[in-house]
TIMARNU-941645 format. One record per atom (N, C-alpha, C): residue number from 0; residue in one letter; y, z, x. Coordinates in nm, 2 decimals, m for minus. Example, Ala and Ser with C-alpha at 12.3 -4.5 7.8 and 13.67 -1.06 7.14 Angstrom:
<recs>
pos: 0&code: a&c2: m0.57&c3: 0.78&c1: 1.32
pos: 0&code: a&c2: m0.45&c3: 0.78&c1: 1.23
pos: 0&code: a&c2: m0.33&c3: 0.78&c1: 1.32
pos: 1&code: s&c2: m0.22&c3: 0.71&c1: 1.28
pos: 1&code: s&c2: m0.11&c3: 0.71&c1: 1.37
pos: 1&code: s&c2: 0.00&c3: 0.79&c1: 1.29
</recs>
This chain:
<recs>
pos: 0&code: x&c2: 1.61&c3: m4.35&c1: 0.92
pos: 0&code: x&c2: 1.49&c3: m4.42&c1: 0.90
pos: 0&code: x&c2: 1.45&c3: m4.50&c1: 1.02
pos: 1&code: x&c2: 1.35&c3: m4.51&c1: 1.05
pos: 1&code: x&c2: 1.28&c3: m4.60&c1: 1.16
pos: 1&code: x&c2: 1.18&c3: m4.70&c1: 1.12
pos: 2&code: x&c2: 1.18&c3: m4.79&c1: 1.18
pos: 2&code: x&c2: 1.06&c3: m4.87&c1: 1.14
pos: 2&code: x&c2: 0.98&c3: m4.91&c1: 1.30
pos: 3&code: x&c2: 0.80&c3: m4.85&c1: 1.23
pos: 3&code: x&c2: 0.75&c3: m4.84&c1: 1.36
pos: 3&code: x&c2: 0.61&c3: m4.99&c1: 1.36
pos: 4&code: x&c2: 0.65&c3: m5.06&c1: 1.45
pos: 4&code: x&c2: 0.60&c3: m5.22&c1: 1.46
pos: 4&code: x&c2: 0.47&c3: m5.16&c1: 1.52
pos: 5&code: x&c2: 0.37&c3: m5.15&c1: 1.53
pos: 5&code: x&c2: 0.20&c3: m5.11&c1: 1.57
pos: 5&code: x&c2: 0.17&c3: m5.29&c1: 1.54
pos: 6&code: x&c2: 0.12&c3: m5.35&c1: 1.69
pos: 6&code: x&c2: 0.01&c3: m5.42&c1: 1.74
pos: 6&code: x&c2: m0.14&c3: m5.38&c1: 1.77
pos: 7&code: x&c2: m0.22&c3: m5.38&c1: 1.69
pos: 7&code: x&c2: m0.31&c3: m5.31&c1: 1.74
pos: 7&code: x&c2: m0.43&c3: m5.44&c1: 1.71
pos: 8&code: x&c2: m0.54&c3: m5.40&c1: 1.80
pos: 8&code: x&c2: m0.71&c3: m5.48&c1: 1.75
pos: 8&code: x&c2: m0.72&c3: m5.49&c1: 1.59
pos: 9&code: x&c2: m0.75&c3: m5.63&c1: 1.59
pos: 9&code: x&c2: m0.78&c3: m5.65&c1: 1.45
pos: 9&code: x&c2: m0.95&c3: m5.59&c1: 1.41
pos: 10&code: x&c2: m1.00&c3: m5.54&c1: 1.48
pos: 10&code: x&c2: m1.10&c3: m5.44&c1: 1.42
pos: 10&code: x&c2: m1.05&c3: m5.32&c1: 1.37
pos: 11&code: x&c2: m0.92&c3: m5.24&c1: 1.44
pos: 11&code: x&c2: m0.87&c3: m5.15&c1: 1.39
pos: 11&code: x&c2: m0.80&c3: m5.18&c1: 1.29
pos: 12&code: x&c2: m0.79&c3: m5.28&c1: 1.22
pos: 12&code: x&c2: m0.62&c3: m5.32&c1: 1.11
pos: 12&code: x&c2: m0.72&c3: m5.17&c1: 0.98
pos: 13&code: x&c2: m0.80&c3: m5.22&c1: 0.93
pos: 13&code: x&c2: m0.88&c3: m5.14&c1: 0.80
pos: 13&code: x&c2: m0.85&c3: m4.98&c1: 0.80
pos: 14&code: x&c2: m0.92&c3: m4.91&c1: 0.94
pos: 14&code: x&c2: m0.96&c3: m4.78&c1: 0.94
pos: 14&code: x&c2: m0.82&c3: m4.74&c1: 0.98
pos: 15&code: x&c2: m0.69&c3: m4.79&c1: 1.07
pos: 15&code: x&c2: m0.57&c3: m4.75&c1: 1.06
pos: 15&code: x&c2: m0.45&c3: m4.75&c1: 0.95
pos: 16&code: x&c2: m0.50&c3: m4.84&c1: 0.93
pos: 16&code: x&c2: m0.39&c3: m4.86&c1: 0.76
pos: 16&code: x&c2: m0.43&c3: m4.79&c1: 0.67
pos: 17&code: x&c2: m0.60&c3: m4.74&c1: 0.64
pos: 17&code: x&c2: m0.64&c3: m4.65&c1: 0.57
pos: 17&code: x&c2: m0.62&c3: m4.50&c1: 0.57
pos: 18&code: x&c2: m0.56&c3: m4.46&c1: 0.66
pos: 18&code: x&c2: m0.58&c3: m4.36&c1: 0.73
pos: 18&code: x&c2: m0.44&c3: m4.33&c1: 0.72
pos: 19&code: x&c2: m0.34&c3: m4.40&c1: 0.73
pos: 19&code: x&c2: m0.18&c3: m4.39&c1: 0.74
pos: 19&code: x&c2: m0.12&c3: m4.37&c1: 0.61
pos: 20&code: x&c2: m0.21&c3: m4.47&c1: 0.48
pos: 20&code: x&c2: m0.19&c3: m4.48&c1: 0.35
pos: 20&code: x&c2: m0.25&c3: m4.34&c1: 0.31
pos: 21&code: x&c2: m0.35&c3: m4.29&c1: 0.34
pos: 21&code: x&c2: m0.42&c3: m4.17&c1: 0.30
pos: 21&code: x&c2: m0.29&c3: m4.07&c1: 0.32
pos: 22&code: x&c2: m0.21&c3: m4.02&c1: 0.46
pos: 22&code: x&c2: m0.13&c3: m3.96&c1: 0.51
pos: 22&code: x&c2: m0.01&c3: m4.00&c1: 0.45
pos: 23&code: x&c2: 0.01&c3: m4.07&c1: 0.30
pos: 23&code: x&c2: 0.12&c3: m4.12&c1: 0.24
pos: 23&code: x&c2: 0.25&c3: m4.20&c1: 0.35
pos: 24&code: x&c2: 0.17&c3: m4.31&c1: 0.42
pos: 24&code: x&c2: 0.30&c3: m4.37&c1: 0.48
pos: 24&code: x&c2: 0.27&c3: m4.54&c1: 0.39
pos: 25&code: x&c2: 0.35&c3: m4.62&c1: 0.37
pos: 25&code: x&c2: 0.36&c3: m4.72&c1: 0.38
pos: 25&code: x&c2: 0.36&c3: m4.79&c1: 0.48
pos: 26&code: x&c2: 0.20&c3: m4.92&c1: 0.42
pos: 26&code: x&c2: 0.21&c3: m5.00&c1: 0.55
pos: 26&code: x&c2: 0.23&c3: m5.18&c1: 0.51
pos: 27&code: x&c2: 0.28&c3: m5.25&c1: 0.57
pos: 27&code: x&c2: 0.25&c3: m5.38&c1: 0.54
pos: 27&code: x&c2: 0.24&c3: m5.43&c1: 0.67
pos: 28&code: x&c2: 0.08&c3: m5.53&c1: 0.65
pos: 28&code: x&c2: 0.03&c3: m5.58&c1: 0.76
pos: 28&code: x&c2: 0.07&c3: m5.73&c1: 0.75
pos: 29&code: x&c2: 0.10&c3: m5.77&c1: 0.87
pos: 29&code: x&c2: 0.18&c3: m5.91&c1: 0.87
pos: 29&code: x&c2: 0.07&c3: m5.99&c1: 1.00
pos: 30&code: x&c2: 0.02&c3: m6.11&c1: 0.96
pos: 30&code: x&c2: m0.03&c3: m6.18&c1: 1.02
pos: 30&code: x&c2: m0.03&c3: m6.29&c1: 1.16
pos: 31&code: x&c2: m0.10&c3: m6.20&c1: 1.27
pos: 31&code: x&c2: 0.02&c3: m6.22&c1: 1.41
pos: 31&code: x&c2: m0.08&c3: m6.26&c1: 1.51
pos: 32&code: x&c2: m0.08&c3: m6.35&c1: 1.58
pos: 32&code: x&c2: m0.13&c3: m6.37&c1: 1.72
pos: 32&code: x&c2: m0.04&c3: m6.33&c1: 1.85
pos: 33&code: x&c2: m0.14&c3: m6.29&c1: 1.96
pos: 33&code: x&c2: m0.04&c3: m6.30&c1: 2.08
pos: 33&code: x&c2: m0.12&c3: m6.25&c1: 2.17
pos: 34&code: x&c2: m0.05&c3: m6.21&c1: 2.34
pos: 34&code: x&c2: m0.13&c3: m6.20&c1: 2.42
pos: 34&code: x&c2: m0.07&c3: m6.09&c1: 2.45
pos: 35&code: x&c2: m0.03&c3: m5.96&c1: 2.39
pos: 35&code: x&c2: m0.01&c3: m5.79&c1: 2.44
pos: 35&code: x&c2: m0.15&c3: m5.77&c1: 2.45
pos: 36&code: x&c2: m0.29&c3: m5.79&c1: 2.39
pos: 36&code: x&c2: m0.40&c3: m5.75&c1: 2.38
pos: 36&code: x&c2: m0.53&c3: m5.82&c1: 2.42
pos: 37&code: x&c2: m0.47&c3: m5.95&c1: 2.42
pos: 37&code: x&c2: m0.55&c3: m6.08&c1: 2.43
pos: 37&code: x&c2: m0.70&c3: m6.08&c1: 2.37
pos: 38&code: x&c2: m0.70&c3: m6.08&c1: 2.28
pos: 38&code: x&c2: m0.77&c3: m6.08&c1: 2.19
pos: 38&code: x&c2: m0.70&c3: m6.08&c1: 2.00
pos: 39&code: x&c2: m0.80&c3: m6.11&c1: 1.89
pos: 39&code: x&c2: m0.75&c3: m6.05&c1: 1.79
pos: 39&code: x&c2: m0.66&c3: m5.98&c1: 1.76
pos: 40&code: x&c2: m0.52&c3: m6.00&c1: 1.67
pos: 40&code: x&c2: m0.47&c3: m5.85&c1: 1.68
pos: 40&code: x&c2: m0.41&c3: m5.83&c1: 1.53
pos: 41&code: x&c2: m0.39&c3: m5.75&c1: 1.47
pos: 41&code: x&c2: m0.28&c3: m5.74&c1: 1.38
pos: 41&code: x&c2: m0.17&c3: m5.67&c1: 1.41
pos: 42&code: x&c2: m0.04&c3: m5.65&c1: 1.30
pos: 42&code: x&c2: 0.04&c3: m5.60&c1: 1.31
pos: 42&code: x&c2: 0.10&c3: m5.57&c1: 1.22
pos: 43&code: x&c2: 0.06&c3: m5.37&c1: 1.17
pos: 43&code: x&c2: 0.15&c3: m5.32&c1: 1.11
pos: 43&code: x&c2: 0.34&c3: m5.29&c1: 1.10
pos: 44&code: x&c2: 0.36&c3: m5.28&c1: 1.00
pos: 44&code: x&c2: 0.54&c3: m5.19&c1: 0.98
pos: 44&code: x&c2: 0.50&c3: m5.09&c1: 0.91
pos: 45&code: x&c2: 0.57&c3: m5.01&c1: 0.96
pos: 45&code: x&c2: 0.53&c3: m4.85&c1: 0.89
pos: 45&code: x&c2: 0.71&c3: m4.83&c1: 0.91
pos: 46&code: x&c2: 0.74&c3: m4.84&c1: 0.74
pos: 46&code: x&c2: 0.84&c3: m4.77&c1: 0.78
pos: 46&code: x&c2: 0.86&c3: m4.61&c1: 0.75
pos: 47&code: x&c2: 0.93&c3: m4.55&c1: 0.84
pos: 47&code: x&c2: 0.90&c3: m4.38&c1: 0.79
pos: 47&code: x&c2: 1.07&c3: m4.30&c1: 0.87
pos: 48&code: x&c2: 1.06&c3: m4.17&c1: 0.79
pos: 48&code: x&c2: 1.20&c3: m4.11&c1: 0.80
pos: 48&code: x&c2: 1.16&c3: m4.05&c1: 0.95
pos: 49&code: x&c2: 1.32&c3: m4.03&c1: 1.00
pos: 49&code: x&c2: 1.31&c3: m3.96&c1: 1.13
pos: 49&code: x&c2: 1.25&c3: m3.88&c1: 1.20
pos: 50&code: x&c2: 1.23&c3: m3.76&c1: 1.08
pos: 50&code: x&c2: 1.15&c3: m3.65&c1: 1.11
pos: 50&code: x&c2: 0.99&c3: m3.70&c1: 1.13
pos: 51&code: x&c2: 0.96&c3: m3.82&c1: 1.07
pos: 51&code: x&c2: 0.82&c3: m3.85&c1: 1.03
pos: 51&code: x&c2: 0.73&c3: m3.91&c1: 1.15
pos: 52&code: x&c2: 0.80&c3: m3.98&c1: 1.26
pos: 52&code: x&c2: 0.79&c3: m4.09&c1: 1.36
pos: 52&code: x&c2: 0.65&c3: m4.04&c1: 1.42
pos: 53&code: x&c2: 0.65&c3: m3.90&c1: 1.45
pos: 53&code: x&c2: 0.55&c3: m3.84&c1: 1.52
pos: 53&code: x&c2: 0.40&c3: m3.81&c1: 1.48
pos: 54&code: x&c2: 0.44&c3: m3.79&c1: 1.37
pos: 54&code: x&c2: 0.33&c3: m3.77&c1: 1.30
pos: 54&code: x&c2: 0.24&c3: m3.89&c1: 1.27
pos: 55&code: x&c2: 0.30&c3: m4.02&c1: 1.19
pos: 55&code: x&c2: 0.26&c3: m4.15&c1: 1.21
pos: 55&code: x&c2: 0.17&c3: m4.19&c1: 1.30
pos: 56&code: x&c2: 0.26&c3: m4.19&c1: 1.43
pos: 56&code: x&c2: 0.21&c3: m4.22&c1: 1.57
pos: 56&code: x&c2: 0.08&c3: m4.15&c1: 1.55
pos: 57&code: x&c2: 0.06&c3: m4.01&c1: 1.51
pos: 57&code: x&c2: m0.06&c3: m3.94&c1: 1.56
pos: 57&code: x&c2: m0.15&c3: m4.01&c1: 1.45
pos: 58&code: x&c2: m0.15&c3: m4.05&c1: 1.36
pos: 58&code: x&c2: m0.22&c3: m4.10&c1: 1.27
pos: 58&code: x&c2: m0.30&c3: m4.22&c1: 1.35
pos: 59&code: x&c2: m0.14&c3: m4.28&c1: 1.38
pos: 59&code: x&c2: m0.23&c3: m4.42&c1: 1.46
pos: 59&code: x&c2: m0.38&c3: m4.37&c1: 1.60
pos: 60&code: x&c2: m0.29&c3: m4.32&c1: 1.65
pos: 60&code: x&c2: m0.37&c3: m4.25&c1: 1.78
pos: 60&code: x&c2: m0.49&c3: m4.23&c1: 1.76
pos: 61&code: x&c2: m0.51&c3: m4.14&c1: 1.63
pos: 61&code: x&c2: m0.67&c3: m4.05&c1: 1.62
pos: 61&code: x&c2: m0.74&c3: m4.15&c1: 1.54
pos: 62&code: x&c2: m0.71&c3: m4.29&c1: 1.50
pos: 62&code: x&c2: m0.77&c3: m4.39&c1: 1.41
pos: 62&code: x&c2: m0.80&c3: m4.50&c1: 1.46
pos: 63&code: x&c2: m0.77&c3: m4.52&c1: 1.60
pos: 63&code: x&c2: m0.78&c3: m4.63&c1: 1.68
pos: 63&code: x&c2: m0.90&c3: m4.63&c1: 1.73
pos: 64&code: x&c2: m0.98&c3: m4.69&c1: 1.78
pos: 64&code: x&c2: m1.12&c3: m4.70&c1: 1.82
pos: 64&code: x&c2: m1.13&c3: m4.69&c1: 1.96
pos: 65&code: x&c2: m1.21&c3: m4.68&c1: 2.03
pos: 65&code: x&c2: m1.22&c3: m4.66&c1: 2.18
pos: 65&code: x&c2: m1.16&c3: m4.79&c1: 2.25
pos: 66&code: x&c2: m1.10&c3: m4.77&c1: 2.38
pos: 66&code: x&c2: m1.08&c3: m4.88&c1: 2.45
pos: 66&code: x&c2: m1.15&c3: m4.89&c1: 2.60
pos: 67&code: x&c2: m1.20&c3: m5.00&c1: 2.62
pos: 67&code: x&c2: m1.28&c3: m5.03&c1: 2.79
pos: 67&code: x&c2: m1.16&c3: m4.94&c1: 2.84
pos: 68&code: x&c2: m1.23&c3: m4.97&c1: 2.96
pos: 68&code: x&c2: m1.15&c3: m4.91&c1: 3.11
pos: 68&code: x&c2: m1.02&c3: m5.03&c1: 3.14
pos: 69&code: x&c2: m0.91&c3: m4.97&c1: 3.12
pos: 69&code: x&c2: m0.77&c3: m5.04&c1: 3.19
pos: 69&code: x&c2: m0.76&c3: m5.13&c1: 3.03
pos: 70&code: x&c2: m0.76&c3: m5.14&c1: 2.95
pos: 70&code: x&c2: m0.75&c3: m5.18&c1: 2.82
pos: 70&code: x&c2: m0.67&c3: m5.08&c1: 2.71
pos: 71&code: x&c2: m0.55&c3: m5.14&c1: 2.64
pos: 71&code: x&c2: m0.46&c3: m5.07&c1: 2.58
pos: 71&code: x&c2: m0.55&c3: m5.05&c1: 2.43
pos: 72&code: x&c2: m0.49&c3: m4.95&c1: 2.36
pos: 72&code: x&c2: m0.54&c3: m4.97&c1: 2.25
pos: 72&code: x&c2: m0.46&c3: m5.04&c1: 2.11
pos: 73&code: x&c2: m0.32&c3: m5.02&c1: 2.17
pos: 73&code: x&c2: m0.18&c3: m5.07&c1: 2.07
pos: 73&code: x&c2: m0.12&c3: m5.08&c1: 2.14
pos: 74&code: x&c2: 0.01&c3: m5.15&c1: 2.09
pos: 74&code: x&c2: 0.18&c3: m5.14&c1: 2.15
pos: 74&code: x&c2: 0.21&c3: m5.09&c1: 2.02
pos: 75&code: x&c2: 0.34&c3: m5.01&c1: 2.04
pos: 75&code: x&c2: 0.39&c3: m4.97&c1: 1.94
pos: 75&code: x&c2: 0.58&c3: m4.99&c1: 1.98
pos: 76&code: x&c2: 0.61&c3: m5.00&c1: 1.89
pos: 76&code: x&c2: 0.76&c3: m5.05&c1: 1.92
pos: 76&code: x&c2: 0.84&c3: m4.93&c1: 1.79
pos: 77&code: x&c2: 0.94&c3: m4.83&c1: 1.86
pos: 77&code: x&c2: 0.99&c3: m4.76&c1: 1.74
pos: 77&code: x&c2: 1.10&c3: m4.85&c1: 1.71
pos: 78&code: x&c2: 1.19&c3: m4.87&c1: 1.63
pos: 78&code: x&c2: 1.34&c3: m4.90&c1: 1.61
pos: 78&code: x&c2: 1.38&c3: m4.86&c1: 1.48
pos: 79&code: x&c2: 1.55&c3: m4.82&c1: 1.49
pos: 79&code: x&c2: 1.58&c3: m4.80&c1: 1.40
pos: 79&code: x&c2: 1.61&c3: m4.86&c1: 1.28
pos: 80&code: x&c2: 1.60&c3: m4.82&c1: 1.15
pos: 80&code: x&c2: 1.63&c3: m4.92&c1: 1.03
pos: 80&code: x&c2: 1.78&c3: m4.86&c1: 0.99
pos: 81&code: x&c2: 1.88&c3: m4.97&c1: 1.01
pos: 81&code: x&c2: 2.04&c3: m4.96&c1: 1.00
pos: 81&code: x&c2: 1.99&c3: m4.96&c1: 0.80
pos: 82&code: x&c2: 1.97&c3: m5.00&c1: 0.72
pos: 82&code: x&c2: 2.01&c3: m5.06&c1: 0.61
pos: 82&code: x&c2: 1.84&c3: m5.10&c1: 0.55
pos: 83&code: x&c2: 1.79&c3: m5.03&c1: 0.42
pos: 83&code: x&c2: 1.65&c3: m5.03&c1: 0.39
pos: 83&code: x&c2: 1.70&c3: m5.08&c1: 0.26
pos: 84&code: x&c2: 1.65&c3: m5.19&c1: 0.10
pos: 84&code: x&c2: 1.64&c3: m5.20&c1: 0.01
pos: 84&code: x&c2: 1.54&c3: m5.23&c1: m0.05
pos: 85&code: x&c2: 1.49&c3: m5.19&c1: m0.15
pos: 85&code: x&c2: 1.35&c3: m5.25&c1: m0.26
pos: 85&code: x&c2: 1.46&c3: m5.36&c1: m0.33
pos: 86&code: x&c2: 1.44&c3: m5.47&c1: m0.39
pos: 86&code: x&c2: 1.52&c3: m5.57&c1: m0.48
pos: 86&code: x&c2: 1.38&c3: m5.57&c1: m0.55
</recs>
């Protein structure tokens, strides 16, 4: 299992999360400042199985909104999940 950290524009949080949920992934958005984007941002966890990582990603990709010239649209961070529980 992986867990994939997505920083993206907080204009994007709605149309990406909707889009990933649609695509049956789980998301939980966590409430985050910083300067990867310098601007608004949020920040999804998606967690998703190995085989799945790519697909995800493409989700985010094709749901992200345009970016200016020399302007990122996300950071994305993959890592692995050693140990997953619901309690």
């Amino acid at each position: 299992m992986k867990l994939i950290i997505a920083v993206l524009r907080d204009e994007d949080n709605e149309q990406v999360s909707q889009a990933l949920i649609d695509a049956g992934f789980g998301v939980t958005r966590i409430a985050s400042t910083g300067g990867f984007l310098r601007s608004g941002v949020a920040t999804l966890l998606i967690g998703v199985e190995d085989g799945d990582v790519d697909a995800a990603i493409n989700v985010l990709r094709n749901n992200l909104s345009e970016a200016k010239p020399g302007e990122k649209r996300a950071t994305l961070f993959v890592v692995p999940v050693e140990r997953y529980e619901q309690i």
